[in-house]
VMD Tcl script that builds the backbone (N, CA, C; Angstrom):
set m [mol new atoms 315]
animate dup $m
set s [atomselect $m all]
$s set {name element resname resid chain x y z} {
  {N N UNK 1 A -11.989 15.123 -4.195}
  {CA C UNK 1 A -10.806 15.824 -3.764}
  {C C UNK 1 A -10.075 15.027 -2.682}
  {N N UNK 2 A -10.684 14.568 -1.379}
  {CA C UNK 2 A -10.311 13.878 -0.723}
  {C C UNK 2 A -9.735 12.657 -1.067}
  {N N UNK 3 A -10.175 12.100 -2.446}
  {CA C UNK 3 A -9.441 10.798 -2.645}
  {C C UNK 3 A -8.098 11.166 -3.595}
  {N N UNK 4 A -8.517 11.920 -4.238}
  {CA C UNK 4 A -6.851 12.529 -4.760}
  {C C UNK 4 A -5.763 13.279 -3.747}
  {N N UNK 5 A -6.210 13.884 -2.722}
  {CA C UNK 5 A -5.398 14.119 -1.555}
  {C C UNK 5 A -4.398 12.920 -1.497}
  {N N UNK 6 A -5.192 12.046 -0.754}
  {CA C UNK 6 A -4.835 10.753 -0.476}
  {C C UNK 6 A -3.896 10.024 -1.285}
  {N N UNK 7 A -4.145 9.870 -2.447}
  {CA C UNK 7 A -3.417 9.400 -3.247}
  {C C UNK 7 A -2.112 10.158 -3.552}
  {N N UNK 8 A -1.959 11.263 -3.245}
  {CA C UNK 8 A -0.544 11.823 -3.079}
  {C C UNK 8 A -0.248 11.761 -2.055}
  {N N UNK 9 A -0.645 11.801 -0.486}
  {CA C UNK 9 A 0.222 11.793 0.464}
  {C C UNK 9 A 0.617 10.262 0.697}
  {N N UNK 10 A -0.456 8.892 -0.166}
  {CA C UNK 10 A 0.232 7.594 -0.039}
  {C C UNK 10 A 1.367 7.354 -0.959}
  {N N UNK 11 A 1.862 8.507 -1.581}
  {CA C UNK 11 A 2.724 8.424 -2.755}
  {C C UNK 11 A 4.153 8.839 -1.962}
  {N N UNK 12 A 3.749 10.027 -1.490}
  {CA C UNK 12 A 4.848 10.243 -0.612}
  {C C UNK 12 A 5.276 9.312 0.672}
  {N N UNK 13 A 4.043 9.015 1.183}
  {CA C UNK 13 A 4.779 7.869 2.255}
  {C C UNK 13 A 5.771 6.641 1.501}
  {N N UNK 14 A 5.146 6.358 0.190}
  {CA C UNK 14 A 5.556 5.086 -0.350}
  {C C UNK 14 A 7.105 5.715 -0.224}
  {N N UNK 15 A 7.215 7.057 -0.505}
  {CA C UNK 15 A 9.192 7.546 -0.870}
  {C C UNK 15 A 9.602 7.334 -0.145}
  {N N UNK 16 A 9.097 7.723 1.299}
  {CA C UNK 16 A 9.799 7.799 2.924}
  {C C UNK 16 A 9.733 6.281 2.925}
  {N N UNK 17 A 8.661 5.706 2.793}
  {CA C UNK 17 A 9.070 3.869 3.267}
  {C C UNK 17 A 10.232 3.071 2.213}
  {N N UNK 18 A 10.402 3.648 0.830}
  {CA C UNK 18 A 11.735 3.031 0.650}
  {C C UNK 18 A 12.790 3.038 0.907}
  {N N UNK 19 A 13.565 3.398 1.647}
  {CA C UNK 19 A 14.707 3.004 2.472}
  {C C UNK 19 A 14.064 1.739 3.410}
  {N N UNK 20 A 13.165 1.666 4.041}
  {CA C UNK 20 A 12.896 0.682 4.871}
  {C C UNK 20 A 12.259 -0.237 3.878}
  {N N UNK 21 A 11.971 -0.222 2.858}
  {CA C UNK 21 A 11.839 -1.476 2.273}
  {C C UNK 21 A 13.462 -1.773 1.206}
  {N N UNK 22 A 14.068 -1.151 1.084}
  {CA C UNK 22 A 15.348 -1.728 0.685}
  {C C UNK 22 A 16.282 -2.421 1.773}
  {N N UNK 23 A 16.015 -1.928 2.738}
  {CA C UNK 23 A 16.728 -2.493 3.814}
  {C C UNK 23 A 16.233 -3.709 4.260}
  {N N UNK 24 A 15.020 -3.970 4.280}
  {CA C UNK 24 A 14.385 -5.360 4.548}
  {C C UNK 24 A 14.352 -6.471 2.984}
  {N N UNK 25 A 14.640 -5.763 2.201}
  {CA C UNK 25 A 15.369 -6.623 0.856}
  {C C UNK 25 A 16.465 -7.176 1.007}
  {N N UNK 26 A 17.375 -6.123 1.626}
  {CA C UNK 26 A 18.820 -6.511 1.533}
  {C C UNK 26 A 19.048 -7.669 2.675}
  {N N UNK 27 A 18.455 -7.231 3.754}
  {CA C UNK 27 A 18.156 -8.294 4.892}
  {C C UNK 27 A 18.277 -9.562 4.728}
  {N N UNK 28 A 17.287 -9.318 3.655}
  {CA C UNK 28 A 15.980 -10.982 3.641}
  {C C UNK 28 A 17.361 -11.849 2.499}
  {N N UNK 29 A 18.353 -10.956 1.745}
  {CA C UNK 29 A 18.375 -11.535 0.359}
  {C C UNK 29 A 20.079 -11.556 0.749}
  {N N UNK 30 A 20.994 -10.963 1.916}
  {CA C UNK 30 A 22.340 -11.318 1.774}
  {C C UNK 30 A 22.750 -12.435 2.322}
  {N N UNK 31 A 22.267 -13.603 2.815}
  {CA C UNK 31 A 23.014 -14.843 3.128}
  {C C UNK 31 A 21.288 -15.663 3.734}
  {N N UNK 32 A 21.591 -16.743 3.782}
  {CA C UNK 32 A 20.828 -17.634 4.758}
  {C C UNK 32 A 20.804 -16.839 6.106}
  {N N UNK 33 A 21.743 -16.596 6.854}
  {CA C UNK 33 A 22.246 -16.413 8.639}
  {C C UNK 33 A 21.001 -15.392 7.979}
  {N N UNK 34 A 20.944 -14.031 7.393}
  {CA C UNK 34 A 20.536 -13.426 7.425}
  {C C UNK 34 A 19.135 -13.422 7.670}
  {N N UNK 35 A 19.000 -13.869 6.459}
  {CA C UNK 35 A 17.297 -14.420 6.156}
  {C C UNK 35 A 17.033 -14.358 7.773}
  {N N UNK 36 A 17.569 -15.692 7.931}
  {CA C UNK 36 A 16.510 -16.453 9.492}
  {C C UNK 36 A 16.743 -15.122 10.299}
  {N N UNK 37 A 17.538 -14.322 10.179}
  {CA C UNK 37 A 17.513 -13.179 11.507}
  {C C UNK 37 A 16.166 -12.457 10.914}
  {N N UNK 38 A 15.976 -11.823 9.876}
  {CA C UNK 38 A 15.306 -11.472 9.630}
  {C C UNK 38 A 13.778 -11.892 9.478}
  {N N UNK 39 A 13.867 -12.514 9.284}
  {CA C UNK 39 A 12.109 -14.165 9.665}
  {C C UNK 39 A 12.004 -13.647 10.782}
  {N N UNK 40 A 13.191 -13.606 11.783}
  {CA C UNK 40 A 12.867 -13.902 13.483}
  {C C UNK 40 A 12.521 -12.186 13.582}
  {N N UNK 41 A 13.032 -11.289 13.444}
  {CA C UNK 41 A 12.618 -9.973 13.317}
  {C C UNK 41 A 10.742 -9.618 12.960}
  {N N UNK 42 A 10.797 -10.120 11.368}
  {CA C UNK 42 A 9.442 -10.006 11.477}
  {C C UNK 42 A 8.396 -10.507 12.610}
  {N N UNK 43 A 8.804 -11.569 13.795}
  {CA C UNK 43 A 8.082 -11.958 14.052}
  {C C UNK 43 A 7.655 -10.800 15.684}
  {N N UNK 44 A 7.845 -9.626 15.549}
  {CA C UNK 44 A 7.691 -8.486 16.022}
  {C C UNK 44 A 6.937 -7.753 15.787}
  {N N UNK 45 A 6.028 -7.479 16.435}
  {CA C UNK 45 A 4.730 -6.627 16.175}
  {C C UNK 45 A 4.912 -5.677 15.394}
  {N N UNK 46 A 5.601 -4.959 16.293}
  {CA C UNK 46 A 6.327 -3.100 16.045}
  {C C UNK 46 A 6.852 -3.460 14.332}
  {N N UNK 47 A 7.322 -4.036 13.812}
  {CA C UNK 47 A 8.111 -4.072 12.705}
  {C C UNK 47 A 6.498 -4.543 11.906}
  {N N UNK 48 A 5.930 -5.477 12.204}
  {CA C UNK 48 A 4.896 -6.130 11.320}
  {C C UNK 48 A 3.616 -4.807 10.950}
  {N N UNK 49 A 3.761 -4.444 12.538}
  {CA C UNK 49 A 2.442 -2.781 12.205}
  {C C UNK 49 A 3.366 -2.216 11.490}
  {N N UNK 50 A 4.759 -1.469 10.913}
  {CA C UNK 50 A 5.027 -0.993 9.877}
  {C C UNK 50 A 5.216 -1.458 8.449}
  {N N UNK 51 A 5.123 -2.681 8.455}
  {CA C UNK 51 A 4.690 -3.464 6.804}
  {C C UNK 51 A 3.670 -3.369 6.940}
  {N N UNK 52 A 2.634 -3.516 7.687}
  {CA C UNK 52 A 1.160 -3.872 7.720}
  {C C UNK 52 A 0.388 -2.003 7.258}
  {N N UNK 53 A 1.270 -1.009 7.573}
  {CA C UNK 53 A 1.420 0.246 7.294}
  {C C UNK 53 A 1.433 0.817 5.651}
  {N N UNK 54 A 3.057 0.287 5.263}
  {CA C UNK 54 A 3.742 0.348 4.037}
  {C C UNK 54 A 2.934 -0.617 3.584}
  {N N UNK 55 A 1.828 -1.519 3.631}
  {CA C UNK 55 A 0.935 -1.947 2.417}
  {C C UNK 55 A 0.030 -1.531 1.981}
  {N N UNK 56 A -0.857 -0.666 3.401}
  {CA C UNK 56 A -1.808 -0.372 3.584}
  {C C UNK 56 A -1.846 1.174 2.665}
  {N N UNK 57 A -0.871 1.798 2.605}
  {CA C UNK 57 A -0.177 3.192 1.642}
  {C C UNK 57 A -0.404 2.189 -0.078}
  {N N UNK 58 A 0.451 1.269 -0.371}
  {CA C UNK 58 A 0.544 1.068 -1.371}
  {C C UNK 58 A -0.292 0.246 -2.109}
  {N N UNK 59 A -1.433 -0.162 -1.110}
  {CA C UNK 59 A -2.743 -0.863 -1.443}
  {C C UNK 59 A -3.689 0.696 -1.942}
  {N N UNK 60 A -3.820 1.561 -1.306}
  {CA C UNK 60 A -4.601 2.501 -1.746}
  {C C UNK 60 A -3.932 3.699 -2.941}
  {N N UNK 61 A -2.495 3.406 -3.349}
  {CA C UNK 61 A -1.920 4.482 -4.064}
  {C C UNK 61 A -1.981 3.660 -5.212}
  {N N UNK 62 A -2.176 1.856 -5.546}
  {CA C UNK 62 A -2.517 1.254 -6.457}
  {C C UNK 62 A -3.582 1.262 -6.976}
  {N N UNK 63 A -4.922 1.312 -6.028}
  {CA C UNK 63 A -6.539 1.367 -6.096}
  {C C UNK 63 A -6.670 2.708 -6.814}
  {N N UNK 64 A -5.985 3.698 -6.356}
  {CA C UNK 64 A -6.127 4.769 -6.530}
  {C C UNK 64 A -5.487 4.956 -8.019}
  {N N UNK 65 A -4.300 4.471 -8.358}
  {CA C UNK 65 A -3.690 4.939 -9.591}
  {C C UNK 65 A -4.341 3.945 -10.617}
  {N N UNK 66 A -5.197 2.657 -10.684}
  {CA C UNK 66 A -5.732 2.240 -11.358}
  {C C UNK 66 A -6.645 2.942 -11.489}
  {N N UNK 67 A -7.525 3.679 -10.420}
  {CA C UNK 67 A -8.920 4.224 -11.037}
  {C C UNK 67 A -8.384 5.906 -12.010}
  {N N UNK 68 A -7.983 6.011 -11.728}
  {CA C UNK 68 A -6.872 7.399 -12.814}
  {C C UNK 68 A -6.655 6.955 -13.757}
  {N N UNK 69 A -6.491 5.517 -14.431}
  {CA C UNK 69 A -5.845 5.224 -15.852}
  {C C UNK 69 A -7.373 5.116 -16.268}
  {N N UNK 70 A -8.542 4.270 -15.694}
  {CA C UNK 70 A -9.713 4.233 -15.784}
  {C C UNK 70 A -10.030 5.533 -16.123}
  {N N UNK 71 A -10.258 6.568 -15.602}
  {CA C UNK 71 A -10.687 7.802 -16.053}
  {C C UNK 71 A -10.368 8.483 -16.779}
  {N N UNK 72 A -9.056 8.109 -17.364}
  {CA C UNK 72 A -8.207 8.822 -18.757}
  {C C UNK 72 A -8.459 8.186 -19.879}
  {N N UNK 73 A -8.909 7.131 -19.965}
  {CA C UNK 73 A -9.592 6.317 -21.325}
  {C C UNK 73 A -11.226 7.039 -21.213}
  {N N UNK 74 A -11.846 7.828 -20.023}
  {CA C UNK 74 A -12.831 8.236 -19.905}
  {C C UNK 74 A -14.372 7.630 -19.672}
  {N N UNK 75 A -13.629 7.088 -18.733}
  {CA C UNK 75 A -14.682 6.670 -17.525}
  {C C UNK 75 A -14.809 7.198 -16.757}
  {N N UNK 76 A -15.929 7.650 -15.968}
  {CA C UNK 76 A -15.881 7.941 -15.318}
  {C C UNK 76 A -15.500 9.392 -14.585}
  {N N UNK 77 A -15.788 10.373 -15.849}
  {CA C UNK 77 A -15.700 11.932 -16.044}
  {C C UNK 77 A -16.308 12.537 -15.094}
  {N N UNK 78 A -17.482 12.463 -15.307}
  {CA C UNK 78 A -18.718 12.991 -14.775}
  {C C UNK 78 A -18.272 12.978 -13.143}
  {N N UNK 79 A -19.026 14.167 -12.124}
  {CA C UNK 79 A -18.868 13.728 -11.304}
  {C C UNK 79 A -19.785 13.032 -10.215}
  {N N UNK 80 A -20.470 12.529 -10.676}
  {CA C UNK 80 A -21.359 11.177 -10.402}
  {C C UNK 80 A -20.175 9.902 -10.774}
  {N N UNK 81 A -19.681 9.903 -11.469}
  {CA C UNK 81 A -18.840 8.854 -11.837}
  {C C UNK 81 A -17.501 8.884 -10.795}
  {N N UNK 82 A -16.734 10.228 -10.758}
  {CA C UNK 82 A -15.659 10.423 -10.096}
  {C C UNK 82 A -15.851 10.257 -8.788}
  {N N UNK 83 A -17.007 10.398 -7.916}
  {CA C UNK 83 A -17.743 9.961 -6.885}
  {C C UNK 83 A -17.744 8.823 -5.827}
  {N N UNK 84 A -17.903 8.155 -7.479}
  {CA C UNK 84 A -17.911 6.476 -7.754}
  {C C UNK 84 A -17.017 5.889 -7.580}
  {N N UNK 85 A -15.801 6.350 -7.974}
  {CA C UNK 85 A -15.022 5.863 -8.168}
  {C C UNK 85 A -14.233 6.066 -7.144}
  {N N UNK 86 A -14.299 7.276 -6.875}
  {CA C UNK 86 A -13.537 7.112 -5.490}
  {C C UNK 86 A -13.781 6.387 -4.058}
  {N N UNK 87 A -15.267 6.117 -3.938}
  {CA C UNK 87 A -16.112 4.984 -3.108}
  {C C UNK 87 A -15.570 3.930 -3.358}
  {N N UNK 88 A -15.296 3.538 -4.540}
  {CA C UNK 88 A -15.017 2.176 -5.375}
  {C C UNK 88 A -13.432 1.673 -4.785}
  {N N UNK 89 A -12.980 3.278 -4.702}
  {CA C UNK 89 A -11.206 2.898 -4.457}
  {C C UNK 89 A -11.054 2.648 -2.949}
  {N N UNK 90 A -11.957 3.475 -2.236}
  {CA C UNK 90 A -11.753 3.664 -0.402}
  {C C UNK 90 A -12.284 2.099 -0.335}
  {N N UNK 91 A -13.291 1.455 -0.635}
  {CA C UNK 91 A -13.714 0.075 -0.928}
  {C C UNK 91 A -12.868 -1.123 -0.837}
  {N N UNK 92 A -12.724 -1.016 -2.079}
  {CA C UNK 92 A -11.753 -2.251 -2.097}
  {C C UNK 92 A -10.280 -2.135 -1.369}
  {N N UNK 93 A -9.673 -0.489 -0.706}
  {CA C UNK 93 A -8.634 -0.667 0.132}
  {C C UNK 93 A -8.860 -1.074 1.106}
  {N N UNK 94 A -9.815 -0.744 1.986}
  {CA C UNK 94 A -10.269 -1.065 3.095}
  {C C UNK 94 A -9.764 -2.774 2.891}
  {N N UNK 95 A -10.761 -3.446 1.712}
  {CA C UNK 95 A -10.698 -4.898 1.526}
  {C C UNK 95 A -9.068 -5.481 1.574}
  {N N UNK 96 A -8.269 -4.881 0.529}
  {CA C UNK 96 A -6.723 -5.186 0.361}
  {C C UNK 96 A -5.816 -4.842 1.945}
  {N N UNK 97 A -6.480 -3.802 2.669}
  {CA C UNK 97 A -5.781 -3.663 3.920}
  {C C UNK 97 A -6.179 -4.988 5.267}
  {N N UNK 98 A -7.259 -5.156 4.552}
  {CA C UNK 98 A -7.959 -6.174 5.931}
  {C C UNK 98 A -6.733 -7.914 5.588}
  {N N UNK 99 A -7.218 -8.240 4.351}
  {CA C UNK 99 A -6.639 -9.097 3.810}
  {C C UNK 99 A -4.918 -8.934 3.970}
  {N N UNK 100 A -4.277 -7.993 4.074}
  {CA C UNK 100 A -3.105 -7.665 4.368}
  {C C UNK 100 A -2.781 -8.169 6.128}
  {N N UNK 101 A -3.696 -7.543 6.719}
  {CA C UNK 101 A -3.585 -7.449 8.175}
  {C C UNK 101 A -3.602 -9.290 8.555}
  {N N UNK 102 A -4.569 -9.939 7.833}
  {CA C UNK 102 A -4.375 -11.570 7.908}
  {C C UNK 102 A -3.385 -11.740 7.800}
  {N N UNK 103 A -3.195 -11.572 6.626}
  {CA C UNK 103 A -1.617 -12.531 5.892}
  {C C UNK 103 A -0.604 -12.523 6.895}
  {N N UNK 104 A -0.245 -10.627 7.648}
  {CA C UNK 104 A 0.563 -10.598 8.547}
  {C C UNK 104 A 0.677 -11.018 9.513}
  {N N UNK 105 A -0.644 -11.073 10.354}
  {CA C UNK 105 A -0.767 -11.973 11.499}
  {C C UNK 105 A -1.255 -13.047 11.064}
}
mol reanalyze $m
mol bondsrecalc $m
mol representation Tube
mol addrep $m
């Protein structure tokens, strides 16, 4: 239950964070001048802990929506399996968030 919680309230954050990820598209993508303002922006904590945020949502709403297609071909029914799987998903986010947190810093 707890991991399907999760997986909807990282669904909803993902809605609220698109405006702020269209805006850092449009940023990055309307001229050169831009770009480099925006390079120099990221290089701001405060802005980097909210990508480092908005990945950390869409690292676990991916983990999470892969192990759901997994269980609809029927894996992973049982709930010994569903268990599993949700260990499996908190797992490897943890891993995709750590690896995130590098890249950024």
């Amino acid at each position: 239950a707890i991991a399907s919680i999760t997986h909807r309230i990282t669904g909803v954050a993902l809605f609220v964070a698109l405006p702020i990820l269209l805006w850092m598209a449009d940023r990055s993508m309307a001229s050169p001048e831009s770009f480099a303002d925006f390079k120099q922006m990221m290089s701001a904590p405060l802005l980097k802990l909210v990508v480092w945020a908005i990945l950390a949502a869409f690292s676990y709403h991916l983990a999470a929506g892969i192990r759901h297609l997994v269980m609809e071909s029927g894996v992973g029914e049982s709930w010994e399996g569903g268990r599993r799987g949700a260990i499996a998903t908190f797992v490897v986010t943890v891993v995709l968030i750590v690896l995130a947190g590098a890249w950024l810093w």
